[in-house]
N, C-alpha and C positions, 0 to 999 in steps of 0.2 A: 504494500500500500504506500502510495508517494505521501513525503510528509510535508507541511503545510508549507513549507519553503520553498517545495520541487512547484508545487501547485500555485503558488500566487506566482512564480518567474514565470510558467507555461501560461498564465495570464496577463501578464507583461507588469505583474507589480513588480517596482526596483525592492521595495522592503515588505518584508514579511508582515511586520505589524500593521503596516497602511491596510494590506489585504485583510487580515485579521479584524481590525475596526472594521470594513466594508461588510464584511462578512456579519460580523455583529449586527450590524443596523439592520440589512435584510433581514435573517433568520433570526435573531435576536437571543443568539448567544455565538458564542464563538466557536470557529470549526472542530477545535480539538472536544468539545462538548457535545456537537451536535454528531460525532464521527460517530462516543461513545452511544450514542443515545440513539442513531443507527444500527449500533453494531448490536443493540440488547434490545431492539426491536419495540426501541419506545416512540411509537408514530404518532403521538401525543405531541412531544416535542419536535419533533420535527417536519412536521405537515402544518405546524400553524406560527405566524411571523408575530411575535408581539409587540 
C-alpha cells in the first residue's frame, strides 16, 4: 500500500502535509485515519464528509 507521501507526489502535492490538510477538509479526517477506518470496514466514517 503506497504511503501518504508516495500518494500526494503522484498528485503533484510538493508537501505531504498540504495534501494531508486537503484531505482533511474533504473527508474530514485525515488519510492515515480514514485508511484505518477503511481497512476495518467502518463505512460510517468514510462514506460521509463532515
Amino acid at each position: 500500500m503506497p504511503s501518504v507521501s508516495e500518494i500526494s507526489r503522484k498528485l503533484g502535492y510538493t508537501d505531504p502535509a498540504s495534501f494531508t490538510m486537503a484531505f482533511k477538509r474533504w473527508r474530514g479526517m485525515p488519510p492515515t485515519a480514514f485508511r484505518e477506518a477503511s481497512r476495518y470496514g467502518d463505512k460510517e466514517s468514510w462514506t460521509s464528509a463532515h
